[in-house]
C-alpha positions in Angstrom: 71.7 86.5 140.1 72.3 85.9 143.8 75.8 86.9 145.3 76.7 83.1 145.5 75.6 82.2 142.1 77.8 85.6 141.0 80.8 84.0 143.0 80.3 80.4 141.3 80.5 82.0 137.7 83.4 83.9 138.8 85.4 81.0 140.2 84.3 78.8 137.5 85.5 81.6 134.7 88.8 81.5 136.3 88.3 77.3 136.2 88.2 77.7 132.4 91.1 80.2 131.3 93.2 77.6 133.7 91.7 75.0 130.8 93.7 77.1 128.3 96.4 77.8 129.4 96.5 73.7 130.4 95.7 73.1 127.4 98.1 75.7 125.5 95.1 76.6 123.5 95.9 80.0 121.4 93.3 82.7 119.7 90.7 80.6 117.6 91.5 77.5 119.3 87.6 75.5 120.5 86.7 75.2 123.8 85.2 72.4 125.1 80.7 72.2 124.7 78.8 74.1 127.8 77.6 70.9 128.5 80.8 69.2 128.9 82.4 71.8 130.5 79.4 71.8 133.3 79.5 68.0 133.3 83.2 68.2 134.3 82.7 70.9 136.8 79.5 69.7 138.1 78.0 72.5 138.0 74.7 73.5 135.9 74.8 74.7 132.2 73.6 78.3 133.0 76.1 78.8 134.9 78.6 77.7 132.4 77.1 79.9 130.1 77.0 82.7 132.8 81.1 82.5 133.4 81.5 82.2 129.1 79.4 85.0 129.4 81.8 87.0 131.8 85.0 85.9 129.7 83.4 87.3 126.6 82.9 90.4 127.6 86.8 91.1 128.1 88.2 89.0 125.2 88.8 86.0 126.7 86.7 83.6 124.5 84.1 84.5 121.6 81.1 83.1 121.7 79.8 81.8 117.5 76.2 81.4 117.4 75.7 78.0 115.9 79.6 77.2 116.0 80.7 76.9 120.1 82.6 78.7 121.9 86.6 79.6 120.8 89.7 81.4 122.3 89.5 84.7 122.3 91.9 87.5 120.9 92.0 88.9 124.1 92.8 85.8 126.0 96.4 86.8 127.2 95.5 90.6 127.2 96.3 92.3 130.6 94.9 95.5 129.7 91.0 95.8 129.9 89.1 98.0 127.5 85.9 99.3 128.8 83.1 98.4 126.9 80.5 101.4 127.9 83.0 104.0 126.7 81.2 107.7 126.0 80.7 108.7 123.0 83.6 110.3 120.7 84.1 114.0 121.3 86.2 116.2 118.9 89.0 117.2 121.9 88.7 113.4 122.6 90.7 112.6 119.0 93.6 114.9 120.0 93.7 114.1 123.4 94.3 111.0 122.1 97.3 111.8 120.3 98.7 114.0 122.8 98.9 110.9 124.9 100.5 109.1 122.5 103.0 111.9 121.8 103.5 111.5 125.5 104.6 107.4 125.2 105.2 106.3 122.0 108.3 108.5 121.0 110.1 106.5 123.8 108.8 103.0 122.3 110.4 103.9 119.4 113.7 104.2 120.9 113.1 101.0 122.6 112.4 99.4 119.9 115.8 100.9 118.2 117.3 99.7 120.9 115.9 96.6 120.9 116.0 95.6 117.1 114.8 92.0 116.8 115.3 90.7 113.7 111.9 88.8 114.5 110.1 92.3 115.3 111.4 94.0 112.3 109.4 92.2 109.5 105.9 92.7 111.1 106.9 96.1 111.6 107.8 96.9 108.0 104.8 95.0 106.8 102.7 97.1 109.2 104.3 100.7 107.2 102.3 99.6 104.1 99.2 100.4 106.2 99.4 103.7 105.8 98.9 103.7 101.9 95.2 101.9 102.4 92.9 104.7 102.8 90.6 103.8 105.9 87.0 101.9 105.1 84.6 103.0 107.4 85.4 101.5 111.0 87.4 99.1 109.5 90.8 99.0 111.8 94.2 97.5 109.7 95.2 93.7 111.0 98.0 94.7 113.0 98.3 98.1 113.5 102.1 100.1 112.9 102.6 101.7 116.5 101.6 98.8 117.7 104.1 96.7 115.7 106.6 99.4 116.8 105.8 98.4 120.6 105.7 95.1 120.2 109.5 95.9 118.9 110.6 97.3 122.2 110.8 93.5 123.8 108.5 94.9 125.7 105.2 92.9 126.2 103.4 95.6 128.6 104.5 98.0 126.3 103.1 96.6 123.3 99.4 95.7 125.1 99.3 99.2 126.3 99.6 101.1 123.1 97.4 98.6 121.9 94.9 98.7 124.3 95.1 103.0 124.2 94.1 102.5 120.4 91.5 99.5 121.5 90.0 101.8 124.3 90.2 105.2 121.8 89.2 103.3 118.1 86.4 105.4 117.5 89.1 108.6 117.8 91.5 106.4 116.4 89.5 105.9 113.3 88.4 109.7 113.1 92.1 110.5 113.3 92.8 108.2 110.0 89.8 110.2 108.1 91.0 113.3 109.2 94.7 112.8 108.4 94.8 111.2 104.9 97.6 112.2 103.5 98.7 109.0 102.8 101.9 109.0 100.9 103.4 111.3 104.0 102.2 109.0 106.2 103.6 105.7 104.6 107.1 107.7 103.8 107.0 108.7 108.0 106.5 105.2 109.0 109.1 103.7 107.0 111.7 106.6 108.3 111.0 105.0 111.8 111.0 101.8 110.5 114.6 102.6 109.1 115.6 104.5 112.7 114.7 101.1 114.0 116.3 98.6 111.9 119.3 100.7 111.7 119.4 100.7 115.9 119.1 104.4 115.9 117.2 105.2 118.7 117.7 109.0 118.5 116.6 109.2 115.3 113.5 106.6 116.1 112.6 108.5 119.4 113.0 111.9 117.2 110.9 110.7 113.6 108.2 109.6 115.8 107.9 112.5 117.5 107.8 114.4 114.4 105.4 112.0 112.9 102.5 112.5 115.5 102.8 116.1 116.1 102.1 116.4 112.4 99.0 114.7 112.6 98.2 116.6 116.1 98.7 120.4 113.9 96.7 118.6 110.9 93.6 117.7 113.4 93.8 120.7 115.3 93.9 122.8 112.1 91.1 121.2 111.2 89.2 121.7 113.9 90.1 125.1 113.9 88.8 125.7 110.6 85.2 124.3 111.0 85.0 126.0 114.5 85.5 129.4 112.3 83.4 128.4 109.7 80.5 127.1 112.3 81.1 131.1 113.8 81.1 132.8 110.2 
C-alpha cells in the first residue's frame, strides 16, 4: 500500500466512526455494505475494506464472515490494547497484580464515594463471578473490578482497569487458575461490594487492598513452591 492509499483508508476510517456516532449506532448495531459505504464516499471497495480493516483491529467494528460488518465492543474505547503482546511470563501474572494493588484500592474508595444506585446492581451481580470456577480462556461478561470502576463515575477509570485486564488476559486468566479458592473470593467481593453500597470508602479502599494482596501471597507462594521443587 502506497503512503496516499494508507492516508485515504485512514481518513476514510475516521469517515466511518463519524457514521456512528451520527448515527447513534451502539455495540452490535450493522453498518452500512462495503459497497454502499464506497459508493457514498466515492471511493473504491478495497479501500473500504482496507479502513474496516484498520477499525477492526482496535475494536471499533467486527467484521462476520457471511453476515456484514457490525459495531464493535470497542467502539467508544479510549484505551488501545496491543494486539502483538509477548507471551505470558510467570513474573508477568504478579506484576500484573502489583499494578492493580497500586490503582484499584483507590477505585474502590471512589466508587464508595461515589455510590450510584445505578452502579451498584451490576456490581453485586458481577460478585457472583467469583463462585464460577474459570473454563479455559473463557473471561466472565462483565468482570467485578471492572464493575467496581465503572462505580467510581469515573469513565477513564473504568476503561483503564478494563483495558489493564484486556492488555494482561492471558495473566489475568492464569491468576483465576492459580487462585481458586472460590468461596474466599466470592465472600471478599461482596465485603467490598458492602464497603461500597454502604459509602464506606475506608473500608472499600482497605477490603480491596486486602483482597489482592491475598491473591499476590497465594501466586507468589505458588511460584515459590514449583521454583523449589523444579531445584529439588
Amino acid at each position: 500500500m502506497t503512503r496516499s492509499e494508507a492516508s485515504l483508508s485512514e481518513r476514510l476510517a475516521d469517515d466511518i466512526v463519524g457514521i456512528i456516532r451520527a448515527e447513534r449506532l451502539t455495540p452490535g448495531d450493522p453498518l452500512a455494505s462495503s459497497r454502499d459505504l464506497a459508493r457514498r464516499f466515492a471511493v473504491t471497495t478495497p479501500t473500504v475494506r482496507e479502513a474496516l480493516r484498520r477499525l477492526e483491529a482496535t475494536g471499533v467494528v467486527e467484521l462476520r464472515h457471511g453476515s456484514g460488518t457490525y459495531v464493535g465492543a470497542g467502539y467508544d474505547r479510549r484505551l488501545l490494547v496491543n494486539p502483538h503482546r509477548p507471551p505470558t511470563e510467570p513474573e508477568s501474572v504478579l506484576e500484573l497484580v502489583e499494578a492493580r494493588l497500586v490503582m484499584e484500592p483507590a477505585i474502590a474508595a471512589a466508587a464508595a464515594r461515589a455510590r450510584t444506585p445505578e452502579a451498584l446492581a451490576p456490581l453485586e451481580a458481577a460478585a457472583t463471578n467469583a463462585l464460577h470456577p474459570p473454563s479455559g480462556d473463557a473471561r466472565p461478561d462483565l468482570h467485578f473490578h471492572v464493575a467496581l470502576a465503572a462505580a467510581s463515575g469515573n469513565g477513564l477509570l473504568r476503561e483503564t482497569v478494563e483495558a489493564l485486564l484486556h492488555v494482561r488476559a492471558r495473566e489475568q486468566i492464569e491468576i483465576r487458575h492459580r487462585y481458586d479458592d472460590r468461596e474466599r473470593d466470592h465472600a471478599e467481593h461482596l465485603a467490598i461490594f458492602a464497603a461500597v453500597r454502604d459509602g464506606d470508602a475506608a473500608a472499600a479502599e482497605r477490603l480491596t487492598r486486602e483482597h489482592l494482596a491475598s491473591i499476590r501471597d497465594a501466586i507468589a507462594g505458588r511460584a515459590a513452591r514449583a521454583a523449589a521443587g523444579d531445584g529439588a
